[in-house]
C-alpha positions as CSV (number, residue, x, y, z in Angstrom):
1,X,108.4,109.5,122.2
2,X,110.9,111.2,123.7
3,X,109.5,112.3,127.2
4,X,108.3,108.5,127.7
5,X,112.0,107.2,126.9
6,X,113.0,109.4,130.1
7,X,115.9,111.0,127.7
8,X,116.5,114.3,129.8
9,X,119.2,115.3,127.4
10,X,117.3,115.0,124.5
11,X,113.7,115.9,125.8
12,X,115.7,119.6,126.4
13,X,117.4,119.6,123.1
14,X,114.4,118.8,121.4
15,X,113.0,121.7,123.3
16,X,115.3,124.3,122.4
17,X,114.9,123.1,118.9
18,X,111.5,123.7,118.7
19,X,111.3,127.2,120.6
20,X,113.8,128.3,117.7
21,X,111.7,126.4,115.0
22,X,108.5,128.5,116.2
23,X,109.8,131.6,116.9
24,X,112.5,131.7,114.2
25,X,114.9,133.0,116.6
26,X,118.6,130.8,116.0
27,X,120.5,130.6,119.4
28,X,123.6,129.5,117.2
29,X,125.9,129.8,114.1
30,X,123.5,126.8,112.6
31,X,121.7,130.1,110.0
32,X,125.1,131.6,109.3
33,X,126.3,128.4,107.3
34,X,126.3,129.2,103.7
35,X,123.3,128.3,101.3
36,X,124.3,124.7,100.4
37,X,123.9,123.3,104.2
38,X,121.0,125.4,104.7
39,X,119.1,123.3,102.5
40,X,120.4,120.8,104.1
41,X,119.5,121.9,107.5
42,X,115.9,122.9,106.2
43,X,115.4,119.7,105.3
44,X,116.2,117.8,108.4
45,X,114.1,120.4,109.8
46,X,111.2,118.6,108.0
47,X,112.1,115.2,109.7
48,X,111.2,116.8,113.5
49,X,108.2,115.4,114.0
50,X,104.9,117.7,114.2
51,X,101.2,116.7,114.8
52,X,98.2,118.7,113.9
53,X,95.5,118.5,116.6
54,X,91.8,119.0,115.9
55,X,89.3,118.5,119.3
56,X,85.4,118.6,119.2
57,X,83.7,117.9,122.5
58,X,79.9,117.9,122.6
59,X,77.5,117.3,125.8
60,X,75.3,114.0,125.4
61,X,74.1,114.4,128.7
62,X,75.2,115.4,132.2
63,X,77.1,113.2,132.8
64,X,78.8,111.9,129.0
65,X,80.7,113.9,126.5
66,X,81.5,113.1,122.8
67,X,85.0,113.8,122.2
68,X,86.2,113.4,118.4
69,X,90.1,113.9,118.0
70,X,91.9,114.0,114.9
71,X,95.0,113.6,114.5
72,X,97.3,114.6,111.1
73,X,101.1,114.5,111.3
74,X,103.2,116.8,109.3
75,X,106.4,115.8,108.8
76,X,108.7,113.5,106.8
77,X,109.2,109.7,108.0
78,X,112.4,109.0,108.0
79,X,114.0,105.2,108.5
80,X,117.3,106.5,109.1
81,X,116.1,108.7,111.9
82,X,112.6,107.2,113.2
83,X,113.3,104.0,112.9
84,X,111.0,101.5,110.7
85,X,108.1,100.6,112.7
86,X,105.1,103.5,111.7
């Protein structure tokens, strides 16, 4: 959603968000805080969203392949912050 909105600002935040979600590595004070706003901050952590991606791609013949894709999201919708079209 992001990338096709041509948002640079928030394509690279997004980025850096991610890269400390996987790697559990903060770049700031945001892990410091004390332990009432890090619930809060692990739950808006849950509103990023994530999709779980599952390929299979078969041969039919030479020149056809049968791709099934499906596709599971895991995160929380959120009106506030996604908006409320699903």
């Amino acid at each position: 959603m992001v990338l096709q909105g041509e948002w640079a600002q928030l394509v690279d935040k997004t980025l850096r968000l991610s890269k400390m979600i996987d790697k559990r590595i903060w770049q700031s004070e945001l892990m410091r805080a004390p332990r009432f706003e890090k619930k809060t901050i692990y739950k808006h952590i849950h509103h990023v969203p994530k999709l779980e991606l599952d390929v299979h791609v078969s041969p039919i013949t030479r020149l056809t392949l049968k791709i099934e894709l499906a596709i599971a999201t895991d995160f929380q919708w959120n009106d506030k912050i996604h908006g409320i079209a699903k």
